[in-house]
Biopython code that builds the backbone (N, CA, C, O; Angstrom):
import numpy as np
from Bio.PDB.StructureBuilder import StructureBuilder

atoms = [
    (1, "UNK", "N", (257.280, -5.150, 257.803)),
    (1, "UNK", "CA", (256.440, -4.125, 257.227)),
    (1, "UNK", "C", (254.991, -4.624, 257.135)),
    (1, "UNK", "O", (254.084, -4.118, 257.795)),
    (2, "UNK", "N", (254.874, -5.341, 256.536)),
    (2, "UNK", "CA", (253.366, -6.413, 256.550)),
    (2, "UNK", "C", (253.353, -7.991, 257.179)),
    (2, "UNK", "O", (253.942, -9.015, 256.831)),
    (3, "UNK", "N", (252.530, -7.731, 258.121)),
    (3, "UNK", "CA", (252.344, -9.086, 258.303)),
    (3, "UNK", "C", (250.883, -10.049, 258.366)),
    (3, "UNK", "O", (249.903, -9.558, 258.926)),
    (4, "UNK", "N", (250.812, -11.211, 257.859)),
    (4, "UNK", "CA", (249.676, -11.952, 257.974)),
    (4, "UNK", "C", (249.964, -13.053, 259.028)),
    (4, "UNK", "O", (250.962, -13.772, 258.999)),
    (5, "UNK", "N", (248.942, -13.110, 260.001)),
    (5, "UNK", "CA", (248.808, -14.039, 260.930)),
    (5, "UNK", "C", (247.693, -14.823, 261.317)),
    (5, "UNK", "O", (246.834, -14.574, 262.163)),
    (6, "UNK", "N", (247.880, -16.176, 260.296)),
    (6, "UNK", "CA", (246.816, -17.045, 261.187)),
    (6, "UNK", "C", (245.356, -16.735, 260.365)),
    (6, "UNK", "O", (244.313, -16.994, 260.966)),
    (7, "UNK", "N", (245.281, -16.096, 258.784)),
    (7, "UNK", "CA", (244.310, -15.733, 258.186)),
    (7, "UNK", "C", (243.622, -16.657, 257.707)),
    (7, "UNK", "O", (243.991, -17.564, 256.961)),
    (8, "UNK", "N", (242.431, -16.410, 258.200)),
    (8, "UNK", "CA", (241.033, -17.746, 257.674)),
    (8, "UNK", "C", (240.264, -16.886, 257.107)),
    (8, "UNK", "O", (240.214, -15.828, 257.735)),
    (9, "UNK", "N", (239.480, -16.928, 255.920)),
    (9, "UNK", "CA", (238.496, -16.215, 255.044)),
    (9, "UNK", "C", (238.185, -17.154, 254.293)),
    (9, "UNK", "O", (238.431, -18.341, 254.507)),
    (10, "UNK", "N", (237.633, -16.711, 253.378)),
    (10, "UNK", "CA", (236.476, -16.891, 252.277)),
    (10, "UNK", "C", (235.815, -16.473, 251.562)),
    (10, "UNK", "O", (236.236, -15.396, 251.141)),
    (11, "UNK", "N", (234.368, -16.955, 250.907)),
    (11, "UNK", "CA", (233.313, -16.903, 250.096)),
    (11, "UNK", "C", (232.080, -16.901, 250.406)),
    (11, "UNK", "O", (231.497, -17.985, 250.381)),
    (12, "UNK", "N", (231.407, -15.797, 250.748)),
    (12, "UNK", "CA", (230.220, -16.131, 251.626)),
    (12, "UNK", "C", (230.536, -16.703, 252.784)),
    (12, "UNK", "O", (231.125, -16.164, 253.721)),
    (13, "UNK", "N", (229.963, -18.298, 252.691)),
    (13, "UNK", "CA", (229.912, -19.336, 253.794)),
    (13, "UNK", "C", (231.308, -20.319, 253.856)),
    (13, "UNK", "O", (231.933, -20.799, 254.802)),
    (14, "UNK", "N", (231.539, -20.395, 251.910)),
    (14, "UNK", "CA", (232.633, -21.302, 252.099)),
    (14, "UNK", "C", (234.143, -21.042, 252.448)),
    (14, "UNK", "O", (234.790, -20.670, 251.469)),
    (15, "UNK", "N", (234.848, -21.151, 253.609)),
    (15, "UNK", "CA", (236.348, -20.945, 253.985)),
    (15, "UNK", "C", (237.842, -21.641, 252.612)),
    (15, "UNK", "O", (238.107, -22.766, 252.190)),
    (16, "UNK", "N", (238.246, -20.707, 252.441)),
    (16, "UNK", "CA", (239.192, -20.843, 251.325)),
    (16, "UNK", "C", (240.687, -20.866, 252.140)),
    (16, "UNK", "O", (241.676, -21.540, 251.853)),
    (17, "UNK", "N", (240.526, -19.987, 253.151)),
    (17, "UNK", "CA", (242.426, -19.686, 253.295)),
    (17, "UNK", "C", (242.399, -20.377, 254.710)),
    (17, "UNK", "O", (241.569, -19.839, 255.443)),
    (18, "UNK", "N", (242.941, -21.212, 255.178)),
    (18, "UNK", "CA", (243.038, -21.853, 256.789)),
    (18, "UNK", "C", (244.063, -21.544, 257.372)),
    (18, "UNK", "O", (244.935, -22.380, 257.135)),
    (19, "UNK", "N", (244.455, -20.628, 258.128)),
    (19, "UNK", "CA", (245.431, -19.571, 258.785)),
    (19, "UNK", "C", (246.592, -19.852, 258.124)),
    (19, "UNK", "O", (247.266, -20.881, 258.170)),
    (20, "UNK", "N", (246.816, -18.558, 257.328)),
    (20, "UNK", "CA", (247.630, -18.219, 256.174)),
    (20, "UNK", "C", (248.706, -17.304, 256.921)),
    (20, "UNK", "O", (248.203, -16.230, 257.250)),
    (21, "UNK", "N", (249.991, -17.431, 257.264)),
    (21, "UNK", "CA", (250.885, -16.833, 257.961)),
    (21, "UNK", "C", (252.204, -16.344, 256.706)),
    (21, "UNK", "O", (252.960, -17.047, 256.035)),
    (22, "UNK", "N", (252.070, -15.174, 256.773)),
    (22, "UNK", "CA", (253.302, -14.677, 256.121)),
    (22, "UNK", "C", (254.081, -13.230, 256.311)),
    (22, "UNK", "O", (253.655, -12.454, 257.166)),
    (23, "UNK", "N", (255.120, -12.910, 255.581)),
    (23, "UNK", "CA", (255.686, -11.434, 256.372)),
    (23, "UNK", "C", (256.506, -11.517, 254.961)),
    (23, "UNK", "O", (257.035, -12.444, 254.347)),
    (24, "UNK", "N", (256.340, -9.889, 254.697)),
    (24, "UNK", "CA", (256.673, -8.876, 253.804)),
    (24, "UNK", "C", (257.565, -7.563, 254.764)),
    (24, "UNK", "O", (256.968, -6.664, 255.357)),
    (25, "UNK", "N", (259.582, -7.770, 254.729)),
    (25, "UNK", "CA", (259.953, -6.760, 254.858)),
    (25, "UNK", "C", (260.114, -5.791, 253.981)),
    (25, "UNK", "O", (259.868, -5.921, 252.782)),
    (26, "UNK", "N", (260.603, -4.596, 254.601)),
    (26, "UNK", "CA", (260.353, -3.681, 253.977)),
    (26, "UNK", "C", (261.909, -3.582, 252.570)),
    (26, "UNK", "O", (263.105, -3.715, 252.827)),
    (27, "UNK", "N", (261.451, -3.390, 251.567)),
    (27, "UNK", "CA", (262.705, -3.043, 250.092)),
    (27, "UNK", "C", (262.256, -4.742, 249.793)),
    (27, "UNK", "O", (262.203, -4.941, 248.580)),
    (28, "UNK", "N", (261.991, -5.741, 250.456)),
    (28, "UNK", "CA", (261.167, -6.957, 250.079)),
    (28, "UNK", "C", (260.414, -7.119, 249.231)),
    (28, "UNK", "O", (259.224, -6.827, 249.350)),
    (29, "UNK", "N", (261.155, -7.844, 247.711)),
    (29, "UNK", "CA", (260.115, -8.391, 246.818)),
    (29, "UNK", "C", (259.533, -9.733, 247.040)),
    (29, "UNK", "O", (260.346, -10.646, 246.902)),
    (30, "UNK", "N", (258.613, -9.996, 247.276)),
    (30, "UNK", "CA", (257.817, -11.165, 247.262)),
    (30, "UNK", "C", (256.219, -11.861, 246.089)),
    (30, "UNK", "O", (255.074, -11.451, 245.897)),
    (31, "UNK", "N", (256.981, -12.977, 245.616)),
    (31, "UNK", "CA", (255.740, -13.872, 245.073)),
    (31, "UNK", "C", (254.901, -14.501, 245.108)),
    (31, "UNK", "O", (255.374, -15.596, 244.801)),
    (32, "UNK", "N", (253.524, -14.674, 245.336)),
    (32, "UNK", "CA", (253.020, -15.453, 245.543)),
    (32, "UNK", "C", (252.635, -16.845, 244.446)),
    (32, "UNK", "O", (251.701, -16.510, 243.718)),
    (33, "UNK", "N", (252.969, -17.858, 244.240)),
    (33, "UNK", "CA", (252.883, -18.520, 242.903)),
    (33, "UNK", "C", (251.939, -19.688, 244.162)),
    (33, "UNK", "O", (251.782, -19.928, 245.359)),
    (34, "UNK", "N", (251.614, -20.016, 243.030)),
    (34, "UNK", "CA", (250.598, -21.440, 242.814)),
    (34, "UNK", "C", (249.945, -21.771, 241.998)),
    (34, "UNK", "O", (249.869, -20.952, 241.082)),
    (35, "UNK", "N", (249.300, -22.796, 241.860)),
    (35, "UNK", "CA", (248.041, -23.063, 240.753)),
    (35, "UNK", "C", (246.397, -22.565, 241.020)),
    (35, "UNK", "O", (245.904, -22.299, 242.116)),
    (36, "UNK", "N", (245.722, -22.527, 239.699)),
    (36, "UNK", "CA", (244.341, -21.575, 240.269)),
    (36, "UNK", "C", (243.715, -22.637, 241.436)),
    (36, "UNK", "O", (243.616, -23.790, 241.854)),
    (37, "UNK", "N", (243.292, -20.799, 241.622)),
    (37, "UNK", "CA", (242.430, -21.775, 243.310)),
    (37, "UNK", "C", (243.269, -22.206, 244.581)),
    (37, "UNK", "O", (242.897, -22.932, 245.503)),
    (38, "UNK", "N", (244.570, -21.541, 244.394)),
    (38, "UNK", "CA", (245.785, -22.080, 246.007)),
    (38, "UNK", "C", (245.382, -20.865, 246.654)),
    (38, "UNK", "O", (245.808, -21.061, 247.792)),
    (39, "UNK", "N", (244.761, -19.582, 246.666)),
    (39, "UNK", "CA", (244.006, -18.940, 247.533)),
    (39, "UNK", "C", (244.893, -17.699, 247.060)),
    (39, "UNK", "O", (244.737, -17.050, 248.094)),
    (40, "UNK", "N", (245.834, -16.754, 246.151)),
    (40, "UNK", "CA", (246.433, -16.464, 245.921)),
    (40, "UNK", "C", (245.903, -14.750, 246.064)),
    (40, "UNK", "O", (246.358, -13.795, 246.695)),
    (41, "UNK", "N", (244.962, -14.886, 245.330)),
    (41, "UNK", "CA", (244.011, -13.626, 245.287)),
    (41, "UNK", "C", (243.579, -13.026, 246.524)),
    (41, "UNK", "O", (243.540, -11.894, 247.006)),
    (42, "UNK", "N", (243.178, -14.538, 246.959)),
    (42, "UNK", "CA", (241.999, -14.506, 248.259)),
    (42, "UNK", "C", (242.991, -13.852, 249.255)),
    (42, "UNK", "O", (242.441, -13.049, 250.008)),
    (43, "UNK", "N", (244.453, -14.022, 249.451)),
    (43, "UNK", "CA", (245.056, -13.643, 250.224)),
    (43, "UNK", "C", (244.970, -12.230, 250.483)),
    (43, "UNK", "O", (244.741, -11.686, 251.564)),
    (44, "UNK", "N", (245.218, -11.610, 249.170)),
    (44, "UNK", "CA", (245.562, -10.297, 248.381)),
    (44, "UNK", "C", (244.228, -9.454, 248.989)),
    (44, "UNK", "O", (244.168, -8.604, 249.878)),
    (45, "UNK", "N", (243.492, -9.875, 248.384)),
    (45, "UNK", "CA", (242.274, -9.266, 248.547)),
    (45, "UNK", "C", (241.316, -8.968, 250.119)),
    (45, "UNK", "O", (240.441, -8.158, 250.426)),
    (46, "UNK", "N", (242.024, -10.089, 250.850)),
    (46, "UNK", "CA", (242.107, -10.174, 252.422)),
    (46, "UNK", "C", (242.624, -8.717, 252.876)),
    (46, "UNK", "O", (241.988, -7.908, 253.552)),
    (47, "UNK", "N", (244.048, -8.551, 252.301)),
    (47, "UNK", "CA", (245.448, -7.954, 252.625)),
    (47, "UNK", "C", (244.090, -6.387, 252.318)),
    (47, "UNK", "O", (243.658, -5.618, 253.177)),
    (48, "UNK", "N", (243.764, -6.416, 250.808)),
    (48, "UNK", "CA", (243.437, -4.746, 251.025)),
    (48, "UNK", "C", (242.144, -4.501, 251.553)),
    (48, "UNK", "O", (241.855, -3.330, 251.799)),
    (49, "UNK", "N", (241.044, -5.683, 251.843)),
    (49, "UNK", "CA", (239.623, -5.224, 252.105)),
    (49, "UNK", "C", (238.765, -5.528, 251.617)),
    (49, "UNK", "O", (237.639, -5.268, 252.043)),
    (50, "UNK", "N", (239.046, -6.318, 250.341)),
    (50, "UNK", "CA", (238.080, -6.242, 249.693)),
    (50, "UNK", "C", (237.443, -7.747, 249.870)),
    (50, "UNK", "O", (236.779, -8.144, 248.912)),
    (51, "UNK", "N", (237.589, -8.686, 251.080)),
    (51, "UNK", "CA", (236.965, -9.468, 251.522)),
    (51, "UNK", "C", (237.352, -9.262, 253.112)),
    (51, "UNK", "O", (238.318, -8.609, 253.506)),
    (52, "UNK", "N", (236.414, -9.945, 253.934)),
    (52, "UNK", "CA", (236.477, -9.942, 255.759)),
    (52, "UNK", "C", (237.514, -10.480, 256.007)),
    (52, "UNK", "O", (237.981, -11.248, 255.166)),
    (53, "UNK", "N", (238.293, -10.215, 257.408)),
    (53, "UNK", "CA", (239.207, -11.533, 258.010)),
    (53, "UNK", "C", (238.311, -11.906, 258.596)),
    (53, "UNK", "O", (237.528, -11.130, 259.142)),
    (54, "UNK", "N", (238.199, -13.163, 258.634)),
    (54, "UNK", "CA", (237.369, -14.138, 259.564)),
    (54, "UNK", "C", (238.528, -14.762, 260.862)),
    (54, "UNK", "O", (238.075, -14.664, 262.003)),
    (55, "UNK", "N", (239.080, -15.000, 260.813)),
    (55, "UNK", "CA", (240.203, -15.038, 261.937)),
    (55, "UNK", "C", (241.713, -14.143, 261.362)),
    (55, "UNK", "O", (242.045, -13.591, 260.313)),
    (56, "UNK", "N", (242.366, -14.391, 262.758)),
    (56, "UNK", "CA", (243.585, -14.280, 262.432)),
    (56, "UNK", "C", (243.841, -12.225, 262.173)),
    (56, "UNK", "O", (243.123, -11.293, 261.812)),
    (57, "UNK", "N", (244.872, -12.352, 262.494)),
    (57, "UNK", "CA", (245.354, -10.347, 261.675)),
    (57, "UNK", "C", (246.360, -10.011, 260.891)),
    (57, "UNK", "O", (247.413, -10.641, 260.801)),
    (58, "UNK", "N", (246.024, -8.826, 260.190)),
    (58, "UNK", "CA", (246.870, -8.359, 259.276)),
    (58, "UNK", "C", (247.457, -6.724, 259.996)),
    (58, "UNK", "O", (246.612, -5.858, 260.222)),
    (59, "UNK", "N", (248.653, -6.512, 260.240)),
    (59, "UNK", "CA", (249.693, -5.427, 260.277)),
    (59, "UNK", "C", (250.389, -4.798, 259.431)),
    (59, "UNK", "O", (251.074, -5.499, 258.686)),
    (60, "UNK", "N", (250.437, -3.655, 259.300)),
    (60, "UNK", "CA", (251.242, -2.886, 258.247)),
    (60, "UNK", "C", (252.207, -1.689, 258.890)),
    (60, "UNK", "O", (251.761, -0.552, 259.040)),
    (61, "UNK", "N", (253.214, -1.955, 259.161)),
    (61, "UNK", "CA", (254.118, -1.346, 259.853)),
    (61, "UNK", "C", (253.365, -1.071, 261.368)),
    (61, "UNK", "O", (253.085, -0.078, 262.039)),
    (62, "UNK", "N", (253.217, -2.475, 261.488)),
    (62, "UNK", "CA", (252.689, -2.909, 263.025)),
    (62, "UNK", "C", (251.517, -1.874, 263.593)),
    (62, "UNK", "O", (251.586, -1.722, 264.812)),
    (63, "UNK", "N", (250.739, -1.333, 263.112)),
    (63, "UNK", "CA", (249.352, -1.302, 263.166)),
    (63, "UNK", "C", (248.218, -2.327, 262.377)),
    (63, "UNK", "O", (248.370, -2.671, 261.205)),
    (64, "UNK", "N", (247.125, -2.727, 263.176)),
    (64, "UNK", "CA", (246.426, -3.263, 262.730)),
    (64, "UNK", "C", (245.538, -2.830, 261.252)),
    (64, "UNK", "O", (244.865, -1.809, 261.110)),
    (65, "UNK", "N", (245.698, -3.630, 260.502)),
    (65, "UNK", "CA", (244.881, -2.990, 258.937)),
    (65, "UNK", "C", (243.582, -4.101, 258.592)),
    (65, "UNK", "O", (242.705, -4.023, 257.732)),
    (66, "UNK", "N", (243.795, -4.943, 259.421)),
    (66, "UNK", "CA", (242.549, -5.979, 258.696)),
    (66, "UNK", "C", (241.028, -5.272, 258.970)),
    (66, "UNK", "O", (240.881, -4.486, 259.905)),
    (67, "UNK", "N", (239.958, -5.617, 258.094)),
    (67, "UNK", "CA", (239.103, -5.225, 257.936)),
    (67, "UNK", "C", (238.736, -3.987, 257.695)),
    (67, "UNK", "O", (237.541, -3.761, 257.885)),
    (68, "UNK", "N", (239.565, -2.883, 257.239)),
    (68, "UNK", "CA", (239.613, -1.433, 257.120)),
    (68, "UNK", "C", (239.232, -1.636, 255.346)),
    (68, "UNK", "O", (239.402, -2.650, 254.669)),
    (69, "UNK", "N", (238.780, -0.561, 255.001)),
    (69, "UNK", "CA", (238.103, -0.329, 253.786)),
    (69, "UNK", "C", (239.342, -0.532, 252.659)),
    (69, "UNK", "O", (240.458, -0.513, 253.176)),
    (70, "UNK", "N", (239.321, -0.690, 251.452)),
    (70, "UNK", "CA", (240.020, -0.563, 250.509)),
    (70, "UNK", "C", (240.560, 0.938, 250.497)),
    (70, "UNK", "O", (241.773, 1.064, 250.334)),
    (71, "UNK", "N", (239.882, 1.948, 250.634)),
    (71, "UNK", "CA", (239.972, 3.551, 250.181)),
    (71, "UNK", "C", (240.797, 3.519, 251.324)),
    (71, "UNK", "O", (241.953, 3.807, 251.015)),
    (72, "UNK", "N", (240.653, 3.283, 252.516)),
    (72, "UNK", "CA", (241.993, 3.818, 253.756)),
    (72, "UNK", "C", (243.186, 3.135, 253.367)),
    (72, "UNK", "O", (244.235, 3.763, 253.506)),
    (73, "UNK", "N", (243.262, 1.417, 252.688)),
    (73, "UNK", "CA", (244.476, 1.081, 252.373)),
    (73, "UNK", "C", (245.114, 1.773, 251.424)),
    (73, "UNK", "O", (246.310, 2.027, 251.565)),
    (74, "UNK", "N", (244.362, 2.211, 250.232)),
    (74, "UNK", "CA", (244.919, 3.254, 249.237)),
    (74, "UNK", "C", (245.773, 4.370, 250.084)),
    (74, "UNK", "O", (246.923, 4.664, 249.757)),
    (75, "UNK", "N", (245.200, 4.876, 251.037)),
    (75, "UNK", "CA", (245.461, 6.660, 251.555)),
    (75, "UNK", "C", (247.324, 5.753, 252.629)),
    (75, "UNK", "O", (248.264, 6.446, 253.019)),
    (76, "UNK", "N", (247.248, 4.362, 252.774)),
    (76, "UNK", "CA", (248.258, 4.019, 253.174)),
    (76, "UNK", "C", (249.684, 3.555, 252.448)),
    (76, "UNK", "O", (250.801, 3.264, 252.875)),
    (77, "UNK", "N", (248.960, 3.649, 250.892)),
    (77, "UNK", "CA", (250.144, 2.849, 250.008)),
    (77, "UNK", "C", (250.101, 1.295, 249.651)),
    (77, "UNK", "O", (251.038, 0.701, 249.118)),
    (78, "UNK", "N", (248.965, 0.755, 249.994)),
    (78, "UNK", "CA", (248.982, -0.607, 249.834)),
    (78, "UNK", "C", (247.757, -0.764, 248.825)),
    (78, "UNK", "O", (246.759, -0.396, 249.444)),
    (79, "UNK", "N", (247.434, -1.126, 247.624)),
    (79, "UNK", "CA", (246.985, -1.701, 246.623)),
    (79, "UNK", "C", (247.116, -2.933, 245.857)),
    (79, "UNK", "O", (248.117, -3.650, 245.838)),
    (80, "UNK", "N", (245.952, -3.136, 245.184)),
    (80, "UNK", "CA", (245.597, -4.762, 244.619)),
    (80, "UNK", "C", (245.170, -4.464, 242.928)),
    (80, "UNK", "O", (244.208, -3.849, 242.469)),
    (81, "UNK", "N", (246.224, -5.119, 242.287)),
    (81, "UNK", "CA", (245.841, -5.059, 240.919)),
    (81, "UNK", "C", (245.700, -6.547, 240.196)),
    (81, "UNK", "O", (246.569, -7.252, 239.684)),
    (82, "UNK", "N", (244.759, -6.684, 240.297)),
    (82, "UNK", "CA", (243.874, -8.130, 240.042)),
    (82, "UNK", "C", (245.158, -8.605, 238.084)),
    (82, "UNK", "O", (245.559, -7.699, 237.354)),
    (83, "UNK", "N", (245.391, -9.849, 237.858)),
    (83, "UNK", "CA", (245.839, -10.500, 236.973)),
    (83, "UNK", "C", (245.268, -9.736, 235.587)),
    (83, "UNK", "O", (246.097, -9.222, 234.836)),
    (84, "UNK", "N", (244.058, -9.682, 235.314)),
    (84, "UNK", "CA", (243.441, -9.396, 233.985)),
    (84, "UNK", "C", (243.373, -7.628, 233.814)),
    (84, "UNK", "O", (243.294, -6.739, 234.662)),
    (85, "UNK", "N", (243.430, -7.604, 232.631)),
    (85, "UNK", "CA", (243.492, -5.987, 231.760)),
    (85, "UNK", "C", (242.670, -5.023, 232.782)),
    (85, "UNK", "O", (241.458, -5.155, 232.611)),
    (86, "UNK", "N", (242.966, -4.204, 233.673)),
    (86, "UNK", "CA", (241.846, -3.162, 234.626)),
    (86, "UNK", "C", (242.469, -2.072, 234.177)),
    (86, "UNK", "O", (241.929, -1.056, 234.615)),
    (87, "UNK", "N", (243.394, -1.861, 233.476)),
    (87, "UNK", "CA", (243.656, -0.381, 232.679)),
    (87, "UNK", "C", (242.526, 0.501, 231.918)),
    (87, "UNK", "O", (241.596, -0.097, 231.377)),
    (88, "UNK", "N", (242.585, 1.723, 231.876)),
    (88, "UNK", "CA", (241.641, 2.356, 231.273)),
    (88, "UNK", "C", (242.559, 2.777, 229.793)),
    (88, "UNK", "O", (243.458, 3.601, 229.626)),
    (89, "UNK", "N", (241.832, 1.735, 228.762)),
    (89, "UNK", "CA", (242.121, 1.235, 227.618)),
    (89, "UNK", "C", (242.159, 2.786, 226.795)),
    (89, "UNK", "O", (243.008, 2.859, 225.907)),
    (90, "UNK", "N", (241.368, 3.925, 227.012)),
    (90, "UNK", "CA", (241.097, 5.198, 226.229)),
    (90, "UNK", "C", (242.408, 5.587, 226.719)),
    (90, "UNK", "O", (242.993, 6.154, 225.796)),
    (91, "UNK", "N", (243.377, 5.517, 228.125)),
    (91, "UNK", "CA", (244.533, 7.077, 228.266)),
    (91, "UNK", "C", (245.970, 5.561, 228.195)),
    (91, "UNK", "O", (245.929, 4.332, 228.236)),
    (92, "UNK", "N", (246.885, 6.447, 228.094)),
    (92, "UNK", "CA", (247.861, 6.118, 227.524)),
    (92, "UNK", "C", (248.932, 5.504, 228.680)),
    (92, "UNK", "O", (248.585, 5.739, 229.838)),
    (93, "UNK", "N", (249.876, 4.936, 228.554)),
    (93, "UNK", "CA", (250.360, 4.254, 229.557)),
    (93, "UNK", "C", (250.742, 5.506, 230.554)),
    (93, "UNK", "O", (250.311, 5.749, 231.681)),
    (94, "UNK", "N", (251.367, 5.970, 230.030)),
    (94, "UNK", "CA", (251.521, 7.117, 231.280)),
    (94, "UNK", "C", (250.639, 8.284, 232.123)),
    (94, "UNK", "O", (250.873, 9.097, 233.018)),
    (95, "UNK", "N", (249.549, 7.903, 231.347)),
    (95, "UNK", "CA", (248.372, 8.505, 231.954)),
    (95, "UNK", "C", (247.539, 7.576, 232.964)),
    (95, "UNK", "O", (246.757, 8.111, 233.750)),
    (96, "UNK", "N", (247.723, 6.057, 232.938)),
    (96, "UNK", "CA", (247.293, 4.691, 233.810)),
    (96, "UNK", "C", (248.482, 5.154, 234.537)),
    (96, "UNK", "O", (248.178, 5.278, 235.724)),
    (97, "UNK", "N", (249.908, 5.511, 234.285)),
    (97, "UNK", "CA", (250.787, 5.128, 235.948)),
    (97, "UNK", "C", (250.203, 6.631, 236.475)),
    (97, "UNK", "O", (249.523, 6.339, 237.459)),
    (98, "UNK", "N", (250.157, 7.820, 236.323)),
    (98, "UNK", "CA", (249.725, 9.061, 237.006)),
    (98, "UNK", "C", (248.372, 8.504, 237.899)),
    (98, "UNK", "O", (248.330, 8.465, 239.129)),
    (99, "UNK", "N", (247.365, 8.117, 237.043)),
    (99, "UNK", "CA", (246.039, 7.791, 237.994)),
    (99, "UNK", "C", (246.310, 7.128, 239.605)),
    (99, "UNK", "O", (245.940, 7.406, 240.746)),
    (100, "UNK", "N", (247.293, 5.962, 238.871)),
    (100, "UNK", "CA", (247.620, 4.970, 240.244)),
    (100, "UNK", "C", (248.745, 5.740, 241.070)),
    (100, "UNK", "O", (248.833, 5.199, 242.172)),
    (101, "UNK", "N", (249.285, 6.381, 240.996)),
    (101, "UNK", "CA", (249.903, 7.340, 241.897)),
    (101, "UNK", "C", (248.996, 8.807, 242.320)),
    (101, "UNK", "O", (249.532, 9.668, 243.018)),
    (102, "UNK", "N", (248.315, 8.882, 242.075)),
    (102, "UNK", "CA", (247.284, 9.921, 242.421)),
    (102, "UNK", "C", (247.780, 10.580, 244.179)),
    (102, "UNK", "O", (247.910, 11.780, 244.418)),
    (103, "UNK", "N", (247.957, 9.614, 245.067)),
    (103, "UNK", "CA", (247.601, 10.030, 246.440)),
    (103, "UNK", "C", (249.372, 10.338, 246.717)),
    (103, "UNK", "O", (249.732, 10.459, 247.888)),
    (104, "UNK", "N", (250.638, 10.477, 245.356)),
    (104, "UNK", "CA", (251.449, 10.733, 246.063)),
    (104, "UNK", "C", (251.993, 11.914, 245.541)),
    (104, "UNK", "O", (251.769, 12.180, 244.360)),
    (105, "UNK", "N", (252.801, 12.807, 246.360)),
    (105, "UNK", "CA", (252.983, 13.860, 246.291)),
    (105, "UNK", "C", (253.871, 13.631, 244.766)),
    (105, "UNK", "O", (254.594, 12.710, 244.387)),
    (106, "UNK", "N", (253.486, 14.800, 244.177)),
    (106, "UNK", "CA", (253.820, 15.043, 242.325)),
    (106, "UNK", "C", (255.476, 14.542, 242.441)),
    (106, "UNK", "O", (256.020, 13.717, 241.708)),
    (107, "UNK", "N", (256.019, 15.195, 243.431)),
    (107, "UNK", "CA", (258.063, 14.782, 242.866)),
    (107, "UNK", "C", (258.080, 13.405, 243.045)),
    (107, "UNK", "O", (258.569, 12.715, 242.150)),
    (108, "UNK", "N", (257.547, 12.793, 244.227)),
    (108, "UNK", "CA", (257.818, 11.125, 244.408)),
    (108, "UNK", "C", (256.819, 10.950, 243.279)),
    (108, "UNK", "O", (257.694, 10.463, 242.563)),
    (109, "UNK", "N", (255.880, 10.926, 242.591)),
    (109, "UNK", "CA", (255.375, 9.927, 241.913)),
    (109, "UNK", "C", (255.802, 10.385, 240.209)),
    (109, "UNK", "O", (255.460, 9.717, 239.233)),
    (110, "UNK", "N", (256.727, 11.845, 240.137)),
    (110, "UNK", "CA", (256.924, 11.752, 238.994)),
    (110, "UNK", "C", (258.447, 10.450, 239.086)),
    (110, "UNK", "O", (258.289, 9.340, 238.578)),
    (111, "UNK", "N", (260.034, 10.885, 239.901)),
    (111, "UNK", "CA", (260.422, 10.162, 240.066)),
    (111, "UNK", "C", (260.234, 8.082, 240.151)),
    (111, "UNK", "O", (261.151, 7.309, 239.877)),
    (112, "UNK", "N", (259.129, 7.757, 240.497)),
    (112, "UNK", "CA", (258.926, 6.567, 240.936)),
    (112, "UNK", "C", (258.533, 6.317, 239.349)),
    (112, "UNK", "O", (259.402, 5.709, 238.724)),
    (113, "UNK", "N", (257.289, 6.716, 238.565)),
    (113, "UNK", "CA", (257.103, 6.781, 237.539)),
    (113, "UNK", "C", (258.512, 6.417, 236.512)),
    (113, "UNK", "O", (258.666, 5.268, 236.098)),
    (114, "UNK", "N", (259.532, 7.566, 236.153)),
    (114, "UNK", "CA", (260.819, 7.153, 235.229)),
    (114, "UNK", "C", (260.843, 6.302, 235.864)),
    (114, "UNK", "O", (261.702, 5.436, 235.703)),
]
sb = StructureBuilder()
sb.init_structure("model")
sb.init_model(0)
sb.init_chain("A")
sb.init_seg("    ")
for serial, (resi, resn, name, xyz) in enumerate(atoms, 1):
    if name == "N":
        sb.init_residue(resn, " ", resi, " ")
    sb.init_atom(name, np.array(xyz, "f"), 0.0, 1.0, " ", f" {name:<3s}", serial, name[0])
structure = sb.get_structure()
């Protein structure tokens, strides 16, 4: 379903990930663990856009997705919810899961929701 191949990125100038190879099937739960700074984010954040691939590609049900905007990975189902509090603290938990299901049709995202 997803695959990373061979991903090199970074920070500006400085290179963080040195071809990062991994695969996500599909009903596949996967973790990424390490200690801060093992590139964990950097991967993530590769995966939706919100940094360049500098080498290497990313596939999502074997079309190419690397370097495509964050907003097209959304319209695909693939999102990044960073470690720290990004909830909107004023609406209520079930008003944060409706927002983040926004782009799916009302029966799947009431279902997925319970």
């Amino acid at each position: 379903m997803l695959k990373v191949a061979e991903l090199r990125t970074g920070y500006r100038k400085k290179q963080v990930l040195f071809d990062v190879t991994m695969e996500v099937k599909e009903n596949e739960i996967v973790a990424l663990i390490g200690p801060n700074g093992a590139g964990k984010s950097t991967v993530l954040k590769a995966i939706i856009g919100l940094l360049p691939v500098w080498f290497g590609k990313i596939t999502f049900y074997e079309q190419r997705i690397d370097n495509n905007t964050p907003a097209k990975h959304v319209s695909r189902g693939i999102s990044f919810l960073a470690q720290a509090n990004r909830v909107f603290d004023e609406l209520s938990v079930m008003e944060n899961l409706k927002i983040g299901a926004y782009k799916m049709p009302h029966f799947e995202a009431s279902q997925r929701i319970e």
